[in-house]
N, C-alpha and C positions, 0 to 999 in steps of 0.2 A: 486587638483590632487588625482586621487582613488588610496590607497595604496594598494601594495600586500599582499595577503593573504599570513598567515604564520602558514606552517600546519607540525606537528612533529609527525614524521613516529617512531609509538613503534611495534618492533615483534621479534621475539628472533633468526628469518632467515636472516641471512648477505646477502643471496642475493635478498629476499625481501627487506630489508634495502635500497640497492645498485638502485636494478630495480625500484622502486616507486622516489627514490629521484633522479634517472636519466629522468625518464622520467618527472616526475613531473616538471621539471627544465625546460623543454621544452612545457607546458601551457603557454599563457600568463598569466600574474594577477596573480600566484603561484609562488609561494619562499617556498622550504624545510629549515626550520631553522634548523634545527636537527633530529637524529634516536638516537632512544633507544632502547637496545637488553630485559628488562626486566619493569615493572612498578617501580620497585626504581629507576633506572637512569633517567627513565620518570618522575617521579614527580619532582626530582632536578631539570630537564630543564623544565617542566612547571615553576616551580617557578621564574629560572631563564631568560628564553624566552621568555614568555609569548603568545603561540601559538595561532591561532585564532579557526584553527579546527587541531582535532588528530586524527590520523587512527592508531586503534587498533588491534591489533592479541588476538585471547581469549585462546588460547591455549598456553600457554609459564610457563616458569619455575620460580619455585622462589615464583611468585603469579602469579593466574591466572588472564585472565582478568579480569573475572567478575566481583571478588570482588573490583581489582583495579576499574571497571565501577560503582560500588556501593560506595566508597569512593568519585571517582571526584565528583560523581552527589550531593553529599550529601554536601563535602564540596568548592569544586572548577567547579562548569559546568561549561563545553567547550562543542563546537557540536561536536560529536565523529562518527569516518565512521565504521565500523567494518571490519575487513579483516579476511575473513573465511574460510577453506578449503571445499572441496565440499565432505565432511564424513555428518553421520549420526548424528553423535554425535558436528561435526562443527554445522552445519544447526540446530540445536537443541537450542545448546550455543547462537547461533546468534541472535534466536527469544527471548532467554530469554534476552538478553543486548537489545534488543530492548523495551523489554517492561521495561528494567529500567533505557530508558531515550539516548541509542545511537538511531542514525536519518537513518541512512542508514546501506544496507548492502552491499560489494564488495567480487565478488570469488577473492580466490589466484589466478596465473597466471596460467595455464597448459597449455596441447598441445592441447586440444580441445579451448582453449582462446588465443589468443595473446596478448603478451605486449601490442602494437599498440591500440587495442578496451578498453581493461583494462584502459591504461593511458585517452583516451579519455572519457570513462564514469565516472572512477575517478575525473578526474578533475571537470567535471559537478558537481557531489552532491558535492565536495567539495566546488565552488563555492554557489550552493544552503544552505548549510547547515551554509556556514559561516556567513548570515544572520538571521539567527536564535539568536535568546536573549532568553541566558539559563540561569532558575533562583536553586538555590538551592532548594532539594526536599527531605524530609523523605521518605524513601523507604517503600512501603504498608504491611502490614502484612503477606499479601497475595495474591500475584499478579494475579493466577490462580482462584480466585472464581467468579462465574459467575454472572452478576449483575441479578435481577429478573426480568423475560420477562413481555411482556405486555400481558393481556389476551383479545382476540377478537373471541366470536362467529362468529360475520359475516363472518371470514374470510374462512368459511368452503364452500364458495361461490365460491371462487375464483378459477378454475380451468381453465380459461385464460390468469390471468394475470401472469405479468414475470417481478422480479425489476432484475436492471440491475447496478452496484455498479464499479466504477472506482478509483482508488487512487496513490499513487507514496508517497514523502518523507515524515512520519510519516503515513501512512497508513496504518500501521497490528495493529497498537492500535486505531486508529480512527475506521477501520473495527470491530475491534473488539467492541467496544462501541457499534456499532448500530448493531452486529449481535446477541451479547448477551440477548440486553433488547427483541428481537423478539419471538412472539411466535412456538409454533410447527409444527400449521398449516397456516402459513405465505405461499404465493407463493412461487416457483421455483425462485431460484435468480443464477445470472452468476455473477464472481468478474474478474476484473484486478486488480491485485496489481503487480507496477513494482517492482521486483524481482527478480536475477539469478536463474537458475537451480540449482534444488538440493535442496533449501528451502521452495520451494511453498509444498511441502507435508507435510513436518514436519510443513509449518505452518496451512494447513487444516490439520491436527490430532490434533493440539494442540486447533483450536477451535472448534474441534467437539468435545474434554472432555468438553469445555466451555456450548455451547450455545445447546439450545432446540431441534432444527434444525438440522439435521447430514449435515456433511460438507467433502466433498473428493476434493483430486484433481483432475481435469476434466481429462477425457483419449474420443479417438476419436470417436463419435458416443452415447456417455452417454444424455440418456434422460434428459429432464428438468423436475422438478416433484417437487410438493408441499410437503413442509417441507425438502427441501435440499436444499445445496447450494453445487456448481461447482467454485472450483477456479482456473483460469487459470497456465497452468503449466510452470514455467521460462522457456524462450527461443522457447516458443510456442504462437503463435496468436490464441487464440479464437474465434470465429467467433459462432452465434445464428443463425439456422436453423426450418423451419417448412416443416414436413412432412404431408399433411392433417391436422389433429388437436393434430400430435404430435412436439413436439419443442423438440430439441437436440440440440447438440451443435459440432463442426466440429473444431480440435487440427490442427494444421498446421502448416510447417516451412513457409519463405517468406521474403522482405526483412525488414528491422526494420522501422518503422514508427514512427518520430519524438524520433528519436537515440532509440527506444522503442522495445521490442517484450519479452512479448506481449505488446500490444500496446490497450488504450480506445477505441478511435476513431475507431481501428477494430471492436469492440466489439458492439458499441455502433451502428454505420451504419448497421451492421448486425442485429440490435435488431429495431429499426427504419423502416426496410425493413421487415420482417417477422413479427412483435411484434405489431406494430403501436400503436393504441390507448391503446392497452390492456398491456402497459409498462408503468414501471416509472424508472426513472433514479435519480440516485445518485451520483455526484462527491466530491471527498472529497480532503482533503489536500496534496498537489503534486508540483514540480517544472515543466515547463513548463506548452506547451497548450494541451496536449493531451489530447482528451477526447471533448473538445470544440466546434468543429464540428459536433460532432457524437453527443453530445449530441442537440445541433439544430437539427439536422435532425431526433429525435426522438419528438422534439418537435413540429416540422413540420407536424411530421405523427399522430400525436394527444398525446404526452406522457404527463406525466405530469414530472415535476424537478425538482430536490432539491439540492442546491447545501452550503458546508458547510462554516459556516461564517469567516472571518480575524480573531475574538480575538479565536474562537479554534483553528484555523488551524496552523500546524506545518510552513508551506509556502504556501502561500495565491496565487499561481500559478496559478494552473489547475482550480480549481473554480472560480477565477477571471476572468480567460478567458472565461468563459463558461457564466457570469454574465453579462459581457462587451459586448458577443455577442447577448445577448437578449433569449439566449436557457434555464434562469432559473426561473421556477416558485415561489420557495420559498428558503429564507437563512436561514439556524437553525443553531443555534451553535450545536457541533458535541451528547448532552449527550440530546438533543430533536429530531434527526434526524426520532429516531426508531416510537416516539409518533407520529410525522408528516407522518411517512410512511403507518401506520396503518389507522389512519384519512383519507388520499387519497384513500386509498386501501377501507374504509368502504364506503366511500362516491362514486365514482366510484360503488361500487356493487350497492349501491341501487341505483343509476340513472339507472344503465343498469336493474336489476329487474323491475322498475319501467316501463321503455320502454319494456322491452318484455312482459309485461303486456298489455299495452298500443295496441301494437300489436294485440299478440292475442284478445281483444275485435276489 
């Protein structure tokens, strides 16, 4: 018999408290053991409840979360969801608890969100994340430094090719691993990372302090161009476009694709359809299949694929499915991804050099 999940709602709003554990109540597989208005009352009922996943408010009184998110991890991990407001300074916080070890992130409720879609996507990561096996972790010195990129002459070749990068739960640190070691003049790359609105900026500013590459988030009509990267903007579908031999990219509302928007699979069929042989695609660690299809159908069009292995990946989903359907060329655990990408990317130049050679004689 599969037991209920049992997830303990901490956030210092009684009627967050109230709306999560009412709705929550009405998943299947979910059981609310408990709310906590502060991380003191929270640790007592960890101790005493023993929850399986916790959704966290980082803004609250007393302690914040953060540091509360820097204690569990260090001495008790649980999968933790983060419950955020859609400020400047929420969306900030969110990616910093991200990168010390919470899995997902959820907006608070407003009038632009409903309860209804809230409690529905909630429940998902909550069920995804409850399988996750969290081990205790020293927190880094410095979470923000950037790892050192790789250097490739060849790659000053490259002004056709376009990678094309997909992800969902543990995905802005996996992203982040393969966009840092890259170098400057790396191709044009497009991201899906699932995320709400309001965070996809703050989390392209925060890797374009990081990595070599400048990184925005995508707005409607923004060229693709080597040494950038385009991250798709929450609550917007991305879509890859060629204009004669320019490539852009086209920001769009529409309806969600695999509970998703933005959504891989959009991303990736569009890049399959304009991009073909001159792509490579990447998926990385994520719950469900998105991405899966689209990525076959890039590989159909001649791409090449990489998809990231079980012992890195936060949940072995989206890459699984992409593996299972025959759409991947190669597995790399996530901190070889960047080397393997470079490798494709040189080897690809010189075949095509080598043919337009061939040619012209």
């Amino acid at each position: 018999m599969v037991q209920d999940i049992k997830v303990l709602v901490v956030d210092d709003s009684a009627v967050v408290r109230k709306v999560f554990s009412e709705q929550l109540s009405k998943q299947k597989g979910i059981v609310v053991i408990g709310t906590a208005p502060d991380p003191y009352v929270a640790r007592e009922k960890i101790v005493m409840l023993s929850p399986d996943v916790i959704t966290l408010d980082i803004e609250m009184p007393r302690m914040d979360g953060i540091t509360f998110l820097k204690k569990l991890m260090q001495y008790y991990p649980l999968p933790v969801i983060i419950v955020s407001s859609l400020t400047t300074k929420g969306s900030k916080l969110a990616l910093e608890a991200l990168s010390l070890g919470a899995l997902e992130i959820i907006s608070k409720p407003s009038a632009a969100y409903s309860v209804g879609d809230m409690s529905i996507q909630l429940a998902e990561k909550i069920r995804a994340v409850s399988r996750v096996k969290m081990i205790p972790k020293p927190m880094p010195q410095n979470t923000n430094r950037a790892l050192a990129a790789i250097e490739s002459k060849a790659l000053s070749e490259t002004t056709n090719k376009i990678i094309a990068i997909g992800a969902s739960t543990g995905g802005t640190e996996a992203i982040r691993k393969v966009l840092t070691r890259l170098p400057r003049n790396t191709p044009g790359i497009v991201v899906v990372q699932h995320m709400p609105a309001q965070f996809t900026n703050s989390f392209a500013e925060r890797l374009n302090e990081l990595c070599q590459m400048s990184v925005k988030e995508a707005k409607n009509g923004d060229t693709v161009l080597n040494g950038q990267v385009l991250i798709a903007p929450g609550n917007y579908h991305m879509l890859f476009k060629r204009s004669g031999a320019r490539y852009y990219v086209e920001v769009k509302t529409g309806p969600l694709v695999h509970y998703q928007r933005p959504a891989v699979d959009v991303l990736f069929k569009s890049v399959a359809r304009y991009a073909g042989a001159n792509a490579l695609g990447i998926i990385l660690t994520g719950m469900g299949k998105d991405g899966a299809i689209g990525m076959l159908d890039m590989k159909k069009a001649g791409a090449i694929n990489i998809a990231q292995d079980e012992k890195s990946c936060v949940v072995f989903g989206m890459p699984k499915e992409a593996i299972n359907l025959g759409a991947v060329d190669y597995v790399q655990d996530i901190n070889s991804i960047a080397n393997k990408t470079i490798s494709i990317l040189e080897t690809k130049i010189t075949i095509s050099s080598k043919h337009r050679v061939k040619q012209n004689h």
